[in-house]
N, C-alpha and C positions, 0 to 999 in steps of 0.2 A: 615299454618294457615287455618283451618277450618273454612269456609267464611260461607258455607253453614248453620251453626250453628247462626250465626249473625244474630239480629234483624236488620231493617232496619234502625234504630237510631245509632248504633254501625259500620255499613257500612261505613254513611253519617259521623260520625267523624273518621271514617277513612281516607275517602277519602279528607278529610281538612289536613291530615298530608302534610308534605311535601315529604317528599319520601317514593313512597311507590313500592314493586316490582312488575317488567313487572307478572310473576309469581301470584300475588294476583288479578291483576287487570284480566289478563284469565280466575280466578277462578268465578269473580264477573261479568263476561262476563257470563258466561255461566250458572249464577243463574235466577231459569225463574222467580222470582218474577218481576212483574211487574216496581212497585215503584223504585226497585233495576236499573232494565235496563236505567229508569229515569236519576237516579242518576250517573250511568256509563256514560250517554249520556250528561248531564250537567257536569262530571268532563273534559269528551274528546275537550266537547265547549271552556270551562276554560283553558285547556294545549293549545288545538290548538292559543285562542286569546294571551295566554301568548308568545306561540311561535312569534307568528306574531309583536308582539311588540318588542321582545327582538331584533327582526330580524330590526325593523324601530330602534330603540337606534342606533343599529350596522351600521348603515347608515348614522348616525348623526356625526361620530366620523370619514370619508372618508376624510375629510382637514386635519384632526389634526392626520389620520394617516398617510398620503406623508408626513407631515415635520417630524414625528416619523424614519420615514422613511431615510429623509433625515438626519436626526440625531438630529431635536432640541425634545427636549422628554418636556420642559416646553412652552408648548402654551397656549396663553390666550385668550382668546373671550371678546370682545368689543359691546358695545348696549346700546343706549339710550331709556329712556321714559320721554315724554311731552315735544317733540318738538310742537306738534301744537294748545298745550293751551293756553290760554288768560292770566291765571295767575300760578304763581310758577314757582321754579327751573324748568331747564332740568335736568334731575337725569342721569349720565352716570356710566356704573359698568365697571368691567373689571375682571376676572375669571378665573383660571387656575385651568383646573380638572385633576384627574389622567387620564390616558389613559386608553381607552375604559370601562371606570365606568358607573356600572348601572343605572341609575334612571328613573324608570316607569313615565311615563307619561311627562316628559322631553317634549317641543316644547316654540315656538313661545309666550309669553308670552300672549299677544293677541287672541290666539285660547284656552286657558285656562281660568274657572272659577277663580271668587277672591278665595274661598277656594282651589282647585287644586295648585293656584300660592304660596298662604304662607304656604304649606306642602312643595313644591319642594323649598321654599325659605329655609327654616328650613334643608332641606335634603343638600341642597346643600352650605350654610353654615357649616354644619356637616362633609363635605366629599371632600371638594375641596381641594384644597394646596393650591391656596391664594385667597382671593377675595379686591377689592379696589371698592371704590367708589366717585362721587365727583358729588356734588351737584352747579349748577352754576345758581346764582341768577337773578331773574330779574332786576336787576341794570345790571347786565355784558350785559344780552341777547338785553336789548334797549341800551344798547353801541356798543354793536359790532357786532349787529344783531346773530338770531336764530342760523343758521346753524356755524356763528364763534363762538357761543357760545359751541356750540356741540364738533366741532373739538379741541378748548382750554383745555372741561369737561377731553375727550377721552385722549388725552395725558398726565393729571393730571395724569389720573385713571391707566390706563398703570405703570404712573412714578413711581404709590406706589404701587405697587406691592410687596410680598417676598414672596420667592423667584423673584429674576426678569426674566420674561419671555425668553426666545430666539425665539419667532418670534410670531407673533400675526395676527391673523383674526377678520376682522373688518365688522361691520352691514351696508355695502353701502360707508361708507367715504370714502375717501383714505386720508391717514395719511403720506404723503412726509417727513416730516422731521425725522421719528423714526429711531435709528440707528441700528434696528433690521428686519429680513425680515418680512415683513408683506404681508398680501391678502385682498383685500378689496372684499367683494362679498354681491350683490345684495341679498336682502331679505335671507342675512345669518342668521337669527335669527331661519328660518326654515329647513334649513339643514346643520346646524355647532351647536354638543350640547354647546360648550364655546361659542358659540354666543348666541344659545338659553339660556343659563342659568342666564350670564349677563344680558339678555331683565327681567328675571323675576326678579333679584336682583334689577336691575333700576326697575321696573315696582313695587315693593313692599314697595320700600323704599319711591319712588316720595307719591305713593297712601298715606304713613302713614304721609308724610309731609303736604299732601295736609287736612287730617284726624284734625292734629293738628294746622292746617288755620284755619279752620271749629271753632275750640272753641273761636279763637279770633276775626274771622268774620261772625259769624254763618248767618246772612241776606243771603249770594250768596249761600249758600248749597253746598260749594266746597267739602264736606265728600260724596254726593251725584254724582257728573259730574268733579269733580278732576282738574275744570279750563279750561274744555271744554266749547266750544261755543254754551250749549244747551241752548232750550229755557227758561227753571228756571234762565239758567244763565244771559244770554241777557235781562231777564228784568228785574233782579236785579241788573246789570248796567245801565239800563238806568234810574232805577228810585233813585241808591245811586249814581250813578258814580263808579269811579275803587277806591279801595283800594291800600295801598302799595306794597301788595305784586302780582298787576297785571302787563303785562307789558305793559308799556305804549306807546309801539314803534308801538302795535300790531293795525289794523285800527279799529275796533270795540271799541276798548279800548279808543283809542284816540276819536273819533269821542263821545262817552259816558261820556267820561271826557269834552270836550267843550259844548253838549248841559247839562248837569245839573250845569256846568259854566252859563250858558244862563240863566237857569231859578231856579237859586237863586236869 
């Protein structure tokens, strides 16, 4: 390929191909056009950050490969979203990827934008081998408090799984009674991609529940702060009180349902 014959617009779709040879790229190394060298220098930025990423994925997947290792090849990742809102479900998922499967941009549900989270929702729907979910109301969460609400979600979400798991990592809990080996590890959601992937399954699901509050309670702006204790939301309990679907165990909540009790 006669590189040197290329206008610099014919370069520049080239170098968007995906593969192209070590051989072409020497050739366009050594083109003294200016513009060119640009573009060489912005595809080398592009490979290097690609590199670097594939390399943090390949890091993400070091739990689920010891138990590959030790033989269980179906692991699943565990993680909750809205444990610490005032109102709605706690949303738990639970997620089985293949081994070491790609997905750019893969973390912490929480260090990602809403658009980055419902592309990797979509992706990772598309590529998993199973995913489960279970949504636990606020009726359960003011019965059996937050965190028993969490740990009941997690073992739903596990139990429905298909295939069913052979050993499972979990976001902080420990899960005592699963009859399978599991690991519980501290802020797993940022270095276990089946943990991280479940934070964004809960984390997309919780959000569209909270999306379709919003139409039936549109006054608290839960499409806006998702049942968090911001200030839109605080003052929209104290001046309606809680709705049904807040919880009512939570002190703010309570404490907002008594005074516009008071002053009816």
């Amino acid at each position: 390929m006669d590189t040197a014959q290329m206008t610099v617009a014919q370069i520049s779709a080239l170098l968007s191909e995906q593969e192209i040879s070590l051989e072409t790229i020497n050739r366009l190394k050594m083109d003294a056009r200016i513009s060119v060298k640009r573009l060489i220098d912005k595809w080398e930025t592009h490979l290097r950050k690609a590199q670097r990423e594939r390399e943090r994925i390949a890091a993400l997947y070091e739990y689920e490969r010891q138990l590959n290792n030790e033989g269980y090849s179906l692991v699943a990742g565990v993680d909750e979203a809205g444990r610490g809102p005032l109102a709605g479900p706690v949303m738990v998922a639970a997620v089985i990827l293949p081994p070491d499967c790609y997905l750019p941009g893969l973390n912490d549900s929480k260090k990602l934008t809403s658009s980055q989270r419902e592309k990797l929702y979509e992706e990772i729907k598309n590529i998993a081998i199973a995913v489960n979910r279970c949504a636990v109301s606020p009726e359960i969460i003011d019965d059996i408090n937050i965190y028993q609400a969490t740990i009941r979600g997690m073992y739903t979400a596990i139990a429905g799984l298909l295939p069913v798991p052979q050993a499972v990592l979990i976001d902080a809990v420990p899960l005592p009674e699963l009859f399978i080996p599991s690991k519980s590890i501290i802020s797993g959601d940022q270095v276990s991609a089946s943990i991280a992937a479940a934070s964004i399954i809960a984390k997309v699901e919780r959000d569209q529940i909270m999306n379709e509050l919003d139409c039936q309670y549109p006054k608290y702006g839960f499409n806006r702060h998702k049942g968090y204790g911001t200030q839109e939301h605080m003052e929209a309990l104290a001046k309606y009180g809680p709705c049904p679907y807040h919880r009512q165990s939570f002190a703010p909540v309570k404490a907002a349902a008594i005074a516009t009790d008071c002053t009816e």
